[in-house]
matplotlib code that plots the C-alpha trace (Angstrom):
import matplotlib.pyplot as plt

x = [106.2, 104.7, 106.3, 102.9, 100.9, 102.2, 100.3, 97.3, 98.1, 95.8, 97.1, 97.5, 94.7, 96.5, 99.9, 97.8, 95.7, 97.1, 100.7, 101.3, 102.3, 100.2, 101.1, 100.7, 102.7, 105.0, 103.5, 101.9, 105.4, 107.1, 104.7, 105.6, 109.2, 109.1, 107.2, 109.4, 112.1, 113.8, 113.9, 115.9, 114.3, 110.8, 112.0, 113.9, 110.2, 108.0, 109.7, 106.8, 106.4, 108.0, 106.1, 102.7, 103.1, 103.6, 100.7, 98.1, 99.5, 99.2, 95.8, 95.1, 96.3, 94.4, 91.2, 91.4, 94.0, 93.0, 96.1, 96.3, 96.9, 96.2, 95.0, 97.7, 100.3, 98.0, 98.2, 101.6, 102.5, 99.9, 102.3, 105.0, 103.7, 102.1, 105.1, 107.0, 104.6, 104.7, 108.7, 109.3, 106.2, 108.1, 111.6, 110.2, 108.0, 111.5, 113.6]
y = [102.2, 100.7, 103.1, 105.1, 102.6, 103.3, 106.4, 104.0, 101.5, 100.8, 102.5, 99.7, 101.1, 99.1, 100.9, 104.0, 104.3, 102.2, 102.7, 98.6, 96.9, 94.0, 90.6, 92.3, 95.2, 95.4, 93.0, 95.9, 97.4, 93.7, 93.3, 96.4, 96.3, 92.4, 93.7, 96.3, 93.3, 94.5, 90.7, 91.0, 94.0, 92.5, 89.4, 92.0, 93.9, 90.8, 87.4, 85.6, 87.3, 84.3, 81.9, 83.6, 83.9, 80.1, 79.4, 81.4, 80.0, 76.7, 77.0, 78.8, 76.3, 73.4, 75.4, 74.4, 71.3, 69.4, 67.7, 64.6, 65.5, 69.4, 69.9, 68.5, 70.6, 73.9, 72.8, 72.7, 75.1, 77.3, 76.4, 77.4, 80.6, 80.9, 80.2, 82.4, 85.7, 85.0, 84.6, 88.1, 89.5, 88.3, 89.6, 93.3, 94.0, 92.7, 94.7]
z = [99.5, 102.8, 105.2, 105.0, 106.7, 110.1, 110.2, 109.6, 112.7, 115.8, 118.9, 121.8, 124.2, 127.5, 127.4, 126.3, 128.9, 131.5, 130.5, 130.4, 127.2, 126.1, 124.4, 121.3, 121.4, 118.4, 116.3, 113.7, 113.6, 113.4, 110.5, 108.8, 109.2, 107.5, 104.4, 104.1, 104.0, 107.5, 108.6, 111.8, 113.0, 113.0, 114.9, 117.6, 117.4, 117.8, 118.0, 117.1, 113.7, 112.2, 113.6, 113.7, 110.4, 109.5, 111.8, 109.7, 106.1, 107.2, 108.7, 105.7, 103.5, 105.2, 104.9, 100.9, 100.9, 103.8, 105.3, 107.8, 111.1, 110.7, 114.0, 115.5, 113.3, 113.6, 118.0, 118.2, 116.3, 118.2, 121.6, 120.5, 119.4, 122.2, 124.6, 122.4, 123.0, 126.8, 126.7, 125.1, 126.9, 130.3, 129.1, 128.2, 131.3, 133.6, 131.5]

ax = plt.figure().add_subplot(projection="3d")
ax.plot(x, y, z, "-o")
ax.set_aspect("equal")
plt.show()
């Protein structure tokens, strides 16, 4: 059902046209491989699907329910999604 939207994704314009990969490369195919229930693959794809992921629900979630401490929560888990992109970033331009 969903394997039609990859004609629709957005080209990465810095390893198009200066042949480098960006922090972002792989996340539209992570996401589409996770809808499409391909769990592993999109974490090989994009590590940070997972945690992206919980980062936007929760900030989502504390748009209508605020929750005590949010910003602290919605901080730390922006770190470690964060530190996760550079990680895999690091590992595929040594690689």
């Amino acid at each position: 059902m969903f394997q039609d939207l990859e004609s629709y994704m957005l080209p990465c314009f810095s390893k198009t046209f200066l042949n480098i990969e960006c922090l972002g490369c792989g996340l539209q195919r992570s996401f589409l491989l996770l809808i499409n229930g391909h769990f592993f693959d999109a974490f090989k794809m994009y590590p940070a699907i997972f945690t992206l992921i919980l980062l936007i629900s929760f900030a989502i979630f504390n748009f209508f329910k605020k929750i005590k401490n949010a910003n602290k929560i919605i901080g730390r888990l922006a770190y470690i999604n964060l530190s996760i992109i550079i990680i895999n970033y690091l590992i595929k331009i040594s690689i």
